[in-house]
SEDRENRO-585933 format. One record per residue (C-alpha): x, y, z; chain; residue number from 1; residue in one letter. Coordinates in steps of 0.05 Angstrom, whole numbers, plus 5000, padded with zeros to 4 digits. Example, Ala and Ser with C-alpha at 12.3 -4.5 7.8 and 13.67 -1.06 7.14 Angstrom:
// residues 2
<r c1="5246" c2="4910" c3="5156" kette="A" nr="1" rest="a"/>
<r c1="5273" c2="4979" c3="5143" kette="A" nr="2" rest="s"/>
END
This chain:
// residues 254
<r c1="5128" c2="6688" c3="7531" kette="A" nr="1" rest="x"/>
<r c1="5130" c2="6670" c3="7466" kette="A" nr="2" rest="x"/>
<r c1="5149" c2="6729" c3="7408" kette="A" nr="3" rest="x"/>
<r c1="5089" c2="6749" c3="7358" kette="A" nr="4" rest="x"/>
<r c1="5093" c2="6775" c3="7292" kette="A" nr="5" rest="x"/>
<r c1="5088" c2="6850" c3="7271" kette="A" nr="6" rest="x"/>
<r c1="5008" c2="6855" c3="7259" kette="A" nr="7" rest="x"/>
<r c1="4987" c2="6788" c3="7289" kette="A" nr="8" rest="x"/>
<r c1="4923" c2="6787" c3="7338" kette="A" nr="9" rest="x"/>
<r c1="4955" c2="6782" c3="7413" kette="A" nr="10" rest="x"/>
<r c1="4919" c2="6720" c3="7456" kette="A" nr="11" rest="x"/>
<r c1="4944" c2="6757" c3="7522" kette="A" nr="12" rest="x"/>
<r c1="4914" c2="6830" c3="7536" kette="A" nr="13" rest="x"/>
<r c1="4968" c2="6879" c3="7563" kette="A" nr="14" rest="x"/>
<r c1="4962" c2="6912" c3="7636" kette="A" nr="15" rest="x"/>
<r c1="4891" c2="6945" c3="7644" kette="A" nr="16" rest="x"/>
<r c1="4895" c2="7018" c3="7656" kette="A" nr="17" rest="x"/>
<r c1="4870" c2="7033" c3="7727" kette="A" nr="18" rest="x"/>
<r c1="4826" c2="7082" c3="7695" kette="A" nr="19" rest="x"/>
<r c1="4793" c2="7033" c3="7654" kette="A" nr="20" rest="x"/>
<r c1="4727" c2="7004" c3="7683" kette="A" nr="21" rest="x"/>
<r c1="4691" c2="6945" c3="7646" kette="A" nr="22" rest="x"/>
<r c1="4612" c2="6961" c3="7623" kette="A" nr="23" rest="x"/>
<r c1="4566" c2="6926" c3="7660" kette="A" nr="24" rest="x"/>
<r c1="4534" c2="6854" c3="7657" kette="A" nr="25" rest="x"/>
<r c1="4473" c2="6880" c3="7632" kette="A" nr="26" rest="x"/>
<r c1="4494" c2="6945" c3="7589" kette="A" nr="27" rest="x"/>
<r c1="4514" c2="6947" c3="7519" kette="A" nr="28" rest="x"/>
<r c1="4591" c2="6952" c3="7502" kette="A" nr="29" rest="x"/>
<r c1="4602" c2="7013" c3="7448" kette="A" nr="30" rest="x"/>
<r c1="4621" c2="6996" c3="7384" kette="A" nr="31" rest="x"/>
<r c1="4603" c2="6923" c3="7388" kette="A" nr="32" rest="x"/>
<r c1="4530" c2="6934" c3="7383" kette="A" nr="33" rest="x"/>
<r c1="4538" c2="6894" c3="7324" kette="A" nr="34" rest="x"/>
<r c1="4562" c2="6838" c3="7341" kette="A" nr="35" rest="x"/>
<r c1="4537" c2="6774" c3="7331" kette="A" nr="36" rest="x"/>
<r c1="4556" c2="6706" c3="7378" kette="A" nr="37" rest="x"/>
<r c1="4592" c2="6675" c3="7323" kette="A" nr="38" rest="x"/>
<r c1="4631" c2="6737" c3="7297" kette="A" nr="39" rest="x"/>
<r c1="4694" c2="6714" c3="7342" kette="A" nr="40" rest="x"/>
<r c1="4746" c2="6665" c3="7311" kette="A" nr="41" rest="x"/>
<r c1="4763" c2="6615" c3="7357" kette="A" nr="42" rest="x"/>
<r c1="4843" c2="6600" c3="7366" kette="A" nr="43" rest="x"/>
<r c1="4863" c2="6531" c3="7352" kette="A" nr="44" rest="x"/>
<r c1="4918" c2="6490" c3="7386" kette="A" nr="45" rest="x"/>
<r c1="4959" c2="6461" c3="7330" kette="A" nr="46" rest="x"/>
<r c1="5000" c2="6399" c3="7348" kette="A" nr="47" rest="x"/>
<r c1="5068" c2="6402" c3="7313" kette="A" nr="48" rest="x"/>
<r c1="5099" c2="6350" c3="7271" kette="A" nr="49" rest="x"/>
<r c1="5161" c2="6332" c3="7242" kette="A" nr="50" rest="x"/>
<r c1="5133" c2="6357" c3="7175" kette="A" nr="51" rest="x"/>
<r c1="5103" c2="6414" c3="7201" kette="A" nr="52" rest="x"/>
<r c1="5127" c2="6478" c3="7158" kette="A" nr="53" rest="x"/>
<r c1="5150" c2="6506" c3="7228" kette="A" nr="54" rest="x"/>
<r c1="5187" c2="6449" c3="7243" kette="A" nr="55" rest="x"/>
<r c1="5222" c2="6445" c3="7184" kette="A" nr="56" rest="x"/>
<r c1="5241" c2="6513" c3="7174" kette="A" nr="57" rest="x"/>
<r c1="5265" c2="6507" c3="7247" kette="A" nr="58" rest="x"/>
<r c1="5224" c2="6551" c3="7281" kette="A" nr="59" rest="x"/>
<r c1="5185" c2="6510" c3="7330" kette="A" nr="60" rest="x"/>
<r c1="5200" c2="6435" c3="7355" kette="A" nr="61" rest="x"/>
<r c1="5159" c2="6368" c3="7343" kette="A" nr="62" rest="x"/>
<r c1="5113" c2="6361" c3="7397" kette="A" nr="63" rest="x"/>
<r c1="5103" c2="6425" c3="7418" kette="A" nr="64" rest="x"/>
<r c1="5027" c2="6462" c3="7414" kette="A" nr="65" rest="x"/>
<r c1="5017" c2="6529" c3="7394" kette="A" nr="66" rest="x"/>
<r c1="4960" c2="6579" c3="7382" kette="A" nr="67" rest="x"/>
<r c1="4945" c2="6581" c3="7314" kette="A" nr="68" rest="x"/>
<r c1="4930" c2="6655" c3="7305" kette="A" nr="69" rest="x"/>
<r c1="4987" c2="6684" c3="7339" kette="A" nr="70" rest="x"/>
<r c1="5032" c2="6620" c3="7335" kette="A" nr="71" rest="x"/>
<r c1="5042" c2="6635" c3="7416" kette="A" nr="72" rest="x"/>
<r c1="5072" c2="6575" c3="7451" kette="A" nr="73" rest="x"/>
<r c1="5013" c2="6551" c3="7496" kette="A" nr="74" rest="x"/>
<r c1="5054" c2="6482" c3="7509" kette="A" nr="75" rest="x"/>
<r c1="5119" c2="6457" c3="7519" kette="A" nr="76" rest="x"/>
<r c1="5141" c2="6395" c3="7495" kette="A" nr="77" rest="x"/>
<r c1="5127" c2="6343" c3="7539" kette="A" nr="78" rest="x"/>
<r c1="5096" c2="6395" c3="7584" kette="A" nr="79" rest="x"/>
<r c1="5020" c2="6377" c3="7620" kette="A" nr="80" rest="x"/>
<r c1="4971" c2="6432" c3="7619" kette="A" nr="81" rest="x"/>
<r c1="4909" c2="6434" c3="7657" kette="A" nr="82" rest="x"/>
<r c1="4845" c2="6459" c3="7621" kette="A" nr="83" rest="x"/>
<r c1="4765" c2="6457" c3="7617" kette="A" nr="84" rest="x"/>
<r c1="4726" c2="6440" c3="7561" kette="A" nr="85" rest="x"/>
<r c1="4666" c2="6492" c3="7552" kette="A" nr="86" rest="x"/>
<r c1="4636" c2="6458" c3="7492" kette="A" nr="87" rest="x"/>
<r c1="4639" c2="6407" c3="7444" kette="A" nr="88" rest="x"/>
<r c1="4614" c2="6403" c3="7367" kette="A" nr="89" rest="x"/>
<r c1="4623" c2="6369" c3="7313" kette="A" nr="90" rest="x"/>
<r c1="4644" c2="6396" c3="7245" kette="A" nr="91" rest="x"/>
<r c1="4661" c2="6368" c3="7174" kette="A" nr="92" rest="x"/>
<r c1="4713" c2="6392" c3="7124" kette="A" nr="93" rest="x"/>
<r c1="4731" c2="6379" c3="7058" kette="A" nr="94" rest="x"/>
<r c1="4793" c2="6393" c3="7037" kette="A" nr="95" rest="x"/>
<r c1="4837" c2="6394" c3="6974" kette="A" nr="96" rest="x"/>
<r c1="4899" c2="6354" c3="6959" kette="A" nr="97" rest="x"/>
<r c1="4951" c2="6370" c3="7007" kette="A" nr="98" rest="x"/>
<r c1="5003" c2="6361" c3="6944" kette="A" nr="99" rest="x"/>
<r c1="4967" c2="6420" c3="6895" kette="A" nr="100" rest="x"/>
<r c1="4967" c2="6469" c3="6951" kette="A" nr="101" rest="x"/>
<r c1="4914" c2="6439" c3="7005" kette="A" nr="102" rest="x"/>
<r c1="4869" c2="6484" c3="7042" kette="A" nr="103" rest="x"/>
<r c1="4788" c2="6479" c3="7057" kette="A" nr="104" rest="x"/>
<r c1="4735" c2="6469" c3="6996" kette="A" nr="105" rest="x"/>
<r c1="4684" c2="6458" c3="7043" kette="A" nr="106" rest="x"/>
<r c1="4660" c2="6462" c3="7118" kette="A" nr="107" rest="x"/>
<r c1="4601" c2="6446" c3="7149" kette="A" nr="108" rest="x"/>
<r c1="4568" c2="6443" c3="7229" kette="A" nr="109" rest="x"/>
<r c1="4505" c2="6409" c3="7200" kette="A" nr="110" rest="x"/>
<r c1="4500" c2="6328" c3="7217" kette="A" nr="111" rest="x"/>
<r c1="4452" c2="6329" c3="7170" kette="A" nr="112" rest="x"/>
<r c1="4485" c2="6358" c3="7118" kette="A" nr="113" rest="x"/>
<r c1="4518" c2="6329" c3="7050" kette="A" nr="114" rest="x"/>
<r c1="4590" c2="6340" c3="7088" kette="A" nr="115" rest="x"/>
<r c1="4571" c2="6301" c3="7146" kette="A" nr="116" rest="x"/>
<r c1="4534" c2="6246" c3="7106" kette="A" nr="117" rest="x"/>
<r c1="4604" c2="6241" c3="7064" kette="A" nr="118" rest="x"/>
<r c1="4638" c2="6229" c3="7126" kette="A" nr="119" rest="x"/>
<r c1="4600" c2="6181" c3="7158" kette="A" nr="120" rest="x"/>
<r c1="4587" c2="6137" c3="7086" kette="A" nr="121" rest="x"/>
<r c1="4674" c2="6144" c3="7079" kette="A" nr="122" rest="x"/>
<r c1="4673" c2="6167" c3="7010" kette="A" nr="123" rest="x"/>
<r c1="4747" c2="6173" c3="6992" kette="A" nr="124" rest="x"/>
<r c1="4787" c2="6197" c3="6916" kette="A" nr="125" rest="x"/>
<r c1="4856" c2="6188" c3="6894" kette="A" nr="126" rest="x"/>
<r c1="4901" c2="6236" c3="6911" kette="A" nr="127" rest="x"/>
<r c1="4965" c2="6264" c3="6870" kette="A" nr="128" rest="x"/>
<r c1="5007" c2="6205" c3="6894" kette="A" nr="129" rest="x"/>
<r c1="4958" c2="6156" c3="6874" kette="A" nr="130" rest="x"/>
<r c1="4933" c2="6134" c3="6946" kette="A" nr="131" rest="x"/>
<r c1="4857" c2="6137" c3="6967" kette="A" nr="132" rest="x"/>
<r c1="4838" c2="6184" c3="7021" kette="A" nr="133" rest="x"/>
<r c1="4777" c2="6204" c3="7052" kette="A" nr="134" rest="x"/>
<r c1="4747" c2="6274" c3="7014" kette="A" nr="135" rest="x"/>
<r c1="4713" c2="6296" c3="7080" kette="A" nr="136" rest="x"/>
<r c1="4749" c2="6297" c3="7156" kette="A" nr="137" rest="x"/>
<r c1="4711" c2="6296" c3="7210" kette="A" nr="138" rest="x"/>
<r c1="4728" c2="6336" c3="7275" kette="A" nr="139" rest="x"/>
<r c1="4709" c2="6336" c3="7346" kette="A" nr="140" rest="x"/>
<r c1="4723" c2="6405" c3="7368" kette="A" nr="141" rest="x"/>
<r c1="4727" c2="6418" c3="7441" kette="A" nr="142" rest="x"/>
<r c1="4721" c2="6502" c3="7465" kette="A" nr="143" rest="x"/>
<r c1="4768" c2="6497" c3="7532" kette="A" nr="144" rest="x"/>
<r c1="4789" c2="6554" c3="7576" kette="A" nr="145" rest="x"/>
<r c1="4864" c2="6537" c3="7611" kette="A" nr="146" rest="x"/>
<r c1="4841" c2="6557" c3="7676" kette="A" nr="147" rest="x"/>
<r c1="4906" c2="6574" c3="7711" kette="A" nr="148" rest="x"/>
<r c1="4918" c2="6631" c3="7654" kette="A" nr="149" rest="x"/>
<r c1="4920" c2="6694" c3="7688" kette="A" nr="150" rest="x"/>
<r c1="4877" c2="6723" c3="7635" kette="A" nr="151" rest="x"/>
<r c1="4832" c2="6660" c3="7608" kette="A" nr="152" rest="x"/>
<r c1="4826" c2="6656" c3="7531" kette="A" nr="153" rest="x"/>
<r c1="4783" c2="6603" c3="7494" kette="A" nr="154" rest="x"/>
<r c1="4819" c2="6551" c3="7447" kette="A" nr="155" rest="x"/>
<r c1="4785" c2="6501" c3="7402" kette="A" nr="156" rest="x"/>
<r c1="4826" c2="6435" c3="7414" kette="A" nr="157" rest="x"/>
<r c1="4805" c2="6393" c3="7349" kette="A" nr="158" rest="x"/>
<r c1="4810" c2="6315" c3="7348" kette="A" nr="159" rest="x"/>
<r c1="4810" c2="6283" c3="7283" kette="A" nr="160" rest="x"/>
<r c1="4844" c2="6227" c3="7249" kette="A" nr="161" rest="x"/>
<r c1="4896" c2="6206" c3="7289" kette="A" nr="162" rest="x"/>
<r c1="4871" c2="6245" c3="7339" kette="A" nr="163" rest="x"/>
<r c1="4797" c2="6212" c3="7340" kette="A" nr="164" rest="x"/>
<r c1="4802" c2="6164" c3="7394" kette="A" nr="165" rest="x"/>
<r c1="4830" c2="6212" c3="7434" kette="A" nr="166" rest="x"/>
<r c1="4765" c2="6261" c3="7424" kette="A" nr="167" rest="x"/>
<r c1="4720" c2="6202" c3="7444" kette="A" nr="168" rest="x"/>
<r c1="4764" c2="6183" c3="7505" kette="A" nr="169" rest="x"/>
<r c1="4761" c2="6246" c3="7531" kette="A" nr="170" rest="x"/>
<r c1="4685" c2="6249" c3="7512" kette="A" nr="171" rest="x"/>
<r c1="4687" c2="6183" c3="7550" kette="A" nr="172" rest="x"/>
<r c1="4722" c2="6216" c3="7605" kette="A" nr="173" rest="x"/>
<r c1="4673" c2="6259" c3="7618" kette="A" nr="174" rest="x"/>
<r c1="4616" c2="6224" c3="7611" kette="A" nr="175" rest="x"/>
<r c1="4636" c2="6184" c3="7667" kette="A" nr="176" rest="x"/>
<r c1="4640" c2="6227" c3="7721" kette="A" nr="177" rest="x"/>
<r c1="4566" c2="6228" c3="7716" kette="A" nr="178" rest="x"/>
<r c1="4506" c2="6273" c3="7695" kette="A" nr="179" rest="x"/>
<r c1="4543" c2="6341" c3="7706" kette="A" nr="180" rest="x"/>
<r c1="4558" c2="6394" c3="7659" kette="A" nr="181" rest="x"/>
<r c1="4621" c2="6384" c3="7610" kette="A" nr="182" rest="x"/>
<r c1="4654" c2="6446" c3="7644" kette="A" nr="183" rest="x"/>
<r c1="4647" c2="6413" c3="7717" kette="A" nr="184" rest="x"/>
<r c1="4707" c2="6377" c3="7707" kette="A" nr="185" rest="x"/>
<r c1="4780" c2="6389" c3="7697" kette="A" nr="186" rest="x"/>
<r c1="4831" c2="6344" c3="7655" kette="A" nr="187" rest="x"/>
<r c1="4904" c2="6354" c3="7624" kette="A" nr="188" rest="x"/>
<r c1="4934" c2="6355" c3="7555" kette="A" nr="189" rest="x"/>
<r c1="5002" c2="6336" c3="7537" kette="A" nr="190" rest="x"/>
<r c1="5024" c2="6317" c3="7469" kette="A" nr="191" rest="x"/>
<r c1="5050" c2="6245" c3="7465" kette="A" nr="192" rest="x"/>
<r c1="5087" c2="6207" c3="7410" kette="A" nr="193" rest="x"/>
<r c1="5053" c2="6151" c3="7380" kette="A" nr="194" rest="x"/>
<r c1="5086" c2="6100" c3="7321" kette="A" nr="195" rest="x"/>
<r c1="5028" c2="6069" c3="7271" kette="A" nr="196" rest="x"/>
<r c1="5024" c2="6000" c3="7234" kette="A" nr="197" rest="x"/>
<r c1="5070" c2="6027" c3="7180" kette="A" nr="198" rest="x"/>
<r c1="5117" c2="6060" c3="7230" kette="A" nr="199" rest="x"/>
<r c1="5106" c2="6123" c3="7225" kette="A" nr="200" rest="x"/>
<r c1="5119" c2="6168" c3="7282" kette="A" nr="201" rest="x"/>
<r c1="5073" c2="6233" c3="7302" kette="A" nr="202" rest="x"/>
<r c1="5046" c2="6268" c3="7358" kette="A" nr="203" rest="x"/>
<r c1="4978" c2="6257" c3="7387" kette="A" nr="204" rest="x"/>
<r c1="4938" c2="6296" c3="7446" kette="A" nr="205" rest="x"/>
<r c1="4930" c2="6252" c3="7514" kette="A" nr="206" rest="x"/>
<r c1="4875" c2="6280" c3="7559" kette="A" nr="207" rest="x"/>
<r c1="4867" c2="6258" c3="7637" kette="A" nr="208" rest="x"/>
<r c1="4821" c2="6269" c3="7691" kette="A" nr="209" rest="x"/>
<r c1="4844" c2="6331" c3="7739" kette="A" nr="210" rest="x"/>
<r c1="4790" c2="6342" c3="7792" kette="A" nr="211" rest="x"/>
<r c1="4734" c2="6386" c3="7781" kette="A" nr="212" rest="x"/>
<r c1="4728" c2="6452" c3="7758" kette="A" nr="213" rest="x"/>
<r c1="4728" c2="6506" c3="7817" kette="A" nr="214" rest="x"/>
<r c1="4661" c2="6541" c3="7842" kette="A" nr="215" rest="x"/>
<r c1="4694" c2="6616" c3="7830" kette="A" nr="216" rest="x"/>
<r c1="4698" c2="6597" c3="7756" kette="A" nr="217" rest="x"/>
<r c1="4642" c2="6557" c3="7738" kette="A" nr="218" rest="x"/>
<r c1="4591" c2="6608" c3="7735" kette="A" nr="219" rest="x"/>
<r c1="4635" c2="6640" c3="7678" kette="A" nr="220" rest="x"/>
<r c1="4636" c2="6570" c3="7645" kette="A" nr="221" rest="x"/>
<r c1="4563" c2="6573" c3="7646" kette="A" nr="222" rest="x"/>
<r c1="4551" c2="6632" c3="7611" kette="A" nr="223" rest="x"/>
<r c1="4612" c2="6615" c3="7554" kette="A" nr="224" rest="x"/>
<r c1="4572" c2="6555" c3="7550" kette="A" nr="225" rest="x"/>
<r c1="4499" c2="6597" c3="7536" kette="A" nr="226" rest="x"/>
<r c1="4549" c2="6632" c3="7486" kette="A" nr="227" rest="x"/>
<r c1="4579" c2="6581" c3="7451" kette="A" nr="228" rest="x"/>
<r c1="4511" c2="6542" c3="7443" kette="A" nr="229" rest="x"/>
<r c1="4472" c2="6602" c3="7416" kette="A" nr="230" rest="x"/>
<r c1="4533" c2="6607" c3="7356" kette="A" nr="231" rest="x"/>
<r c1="4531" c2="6543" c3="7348" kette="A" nr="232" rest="x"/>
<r c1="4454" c2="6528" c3="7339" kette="A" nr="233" rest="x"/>
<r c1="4450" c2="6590" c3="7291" kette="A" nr="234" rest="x"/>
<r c1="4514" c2="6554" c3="7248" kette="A" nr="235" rest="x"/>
<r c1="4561" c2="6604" c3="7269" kette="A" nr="236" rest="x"/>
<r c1="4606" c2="6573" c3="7311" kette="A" nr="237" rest="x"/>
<r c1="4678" c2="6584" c3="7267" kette="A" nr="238" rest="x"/>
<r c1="4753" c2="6559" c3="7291" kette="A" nr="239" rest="x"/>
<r c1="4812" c2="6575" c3="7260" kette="A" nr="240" rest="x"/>
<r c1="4820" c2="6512" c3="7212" kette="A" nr="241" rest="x"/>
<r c1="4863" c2="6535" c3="7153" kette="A" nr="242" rest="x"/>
<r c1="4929" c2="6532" c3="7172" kette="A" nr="243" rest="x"/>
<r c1="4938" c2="6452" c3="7181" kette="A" nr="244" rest="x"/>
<r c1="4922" c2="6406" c3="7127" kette="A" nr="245" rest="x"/>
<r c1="4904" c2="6333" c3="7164" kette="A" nr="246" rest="x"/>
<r c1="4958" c2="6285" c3="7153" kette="A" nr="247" rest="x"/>
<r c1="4933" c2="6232" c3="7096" kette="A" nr="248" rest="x"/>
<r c1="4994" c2="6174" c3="7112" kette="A" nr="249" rest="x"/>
<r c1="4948" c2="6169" c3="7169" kette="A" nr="250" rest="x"/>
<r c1="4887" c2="6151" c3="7146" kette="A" nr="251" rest="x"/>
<r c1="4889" c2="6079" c3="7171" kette="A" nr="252" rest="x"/>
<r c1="4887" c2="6118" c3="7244" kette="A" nr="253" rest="x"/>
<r c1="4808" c2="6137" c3="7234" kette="A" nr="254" rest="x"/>
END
C-alpha cells in the first residue's frame, strides 16, 4: 500500500477492534448529530501527467491514478480496475490562470446558474501566454465505489476536457443496458495514452462494461445513492477539486 503523509486523512480504516460494535441503522451516531449529507469531501482520482508536479518532482509516474486527499495509489499504470458508479452530477468551475498561480474562483452545481450558462455559451479570455481559453470547465463527476476493496470508499471520478467524451461514453454505456439504476452495472477504468491534433501526448480514463453489480451490494448502492441525491439537491454535494488545474493546450479536446 501506498505511504501517506504525516497528518493526511487515511482512505483505508485500520483493523476494527473486536470490541467495537457499529450503532444501529436506525440510531443516531454520537458526535455526528450534526452532520449534514454534504459535510463529507469526496476523494477524487487524479490522472497523472507528464507535467504533473508529482511527476516531475519524481514522485509518482505518468499514467498512474491516485486519491487526491491522501495521494494513495488507487491505480497502477496500465492497471484495469473494476468499479460502480453511485451517482452522477454535473458541476462548473471557474478557474484562474494556471500561469499566476491557478486554483478555483468559482464553482457551481446549479445548471441554471451564471457558471453553467458560461459554459454552455463558451465564453473564453486570454490567458498569460496570449492563447484563448474557456473561463468556465465543465465536469461530469461520477461518485463510484471499487467494489472489490475490502473496505469500500467513495471516489468522485471527474471527466472534463479531454476527458469529456469519455464521461458521455460511459454515460452512454450505461444508458444502454436499459432502464436500470446507474449502480446496477459494473465497468472498468484504466488510464490510456491518447496523442491530439497538435501531438501532444496525455492520459485519458477508458471505461468498459463489466457485468452487473452483485445483489449483496446493491442495497448499499441504494442507500449511497438516497445520500448522494439528498447533498446534491440541497447544493451540497463537494469533491476535492483544488489540487489539479485542467490542462488549457487541450482545449481543442472539448
Amino acid at each position: 500500500m501506498a505511504k501517506t503523509k504525516k497528518n493526511e486523512l487515511a482512505t483505508t480504516p485500520e483493523e476494527k477492534p473486536s470490541w467495537l460494535k457499529p450503532v444501529g441503522e436506525n440510531e443516531v451516531v454520537e458526535g455526528m448529530e450534526n452532520m449534514r449529507p454534504g459535510d463529507l469531501l469526496v476523494p477524487r482520482l487524479v490522472l497523472m501527467q507528464g507535467l504533473s508536479p508529482q511527476v516531475v518532482e519524481g514522485e509518482k509516474v505518468a499514467g498512474e491514478v491516485l486519491n487526491s486527499l491522501t495521494a494513495e495509489l488507487i491505480l497502477e499504470k496500465n492497471a484495469i480496475k473494476e468499479f460502480v458508479p453511485v451517482y452522477h452530477y454535473l458541476e462548473w468551475i471557474k478557474w484562474d490562470d494556471r500561469e499566476t498561480g491557478g486554483g478555483i474562483q468559482a464553482r457551481s452545481l446549479d445548471p441554471e446558474g451564471e457558471l453553467a450558462q458560461m459554459a454552455m455559451r463558451q465564453v473564453k479570455r486570454t490567458n498569460s501566454k496570449g492563447n484563448e481559453v474557456l473561463v468556465v470547465t465543465e465536469y461530469h463527476n461520477f461518485i463510484v465505489l471499487f467494489p472489490d476493496d475490502k473496505q469500500p470508499i467513495p471516489h468522485v471520478i471527474s471527466c472534463a476536457k479531454t476527458n469529456i467524451k469519455k464521461g458521455k461514453k460511459l454515460l452512454g454505456l450505461a444508458r444502454f443496458r436499459g432502464r436500470y439504476p446507474l449502480f446496477a452495472g459494473k465497468y472498468t477504468v484504466q488510464a490510456i495514452l491518447e496523442r491530439n491534433s497538435k501531438n501532444q501526448t496525455y492520459y485519458v480514463f477508458e471505461f468498459t462494461n463489466a457485468g452487473w453489480a452483485s445483489k449483496e451490494n446493491y442495497k448499499e448502492y441504494e442507500k449511497l445513492y438516497t445520500t448522494l441525491k439528498e447533498a446534491y439537491q440541497q447544493r451540497r454535494l463537494v469533491s476535492d477539486q483544488e489540487v489539479e488545474h485542467p490542462i488549457e493546450s487541450n482545449e481543442e479536446e472539448m
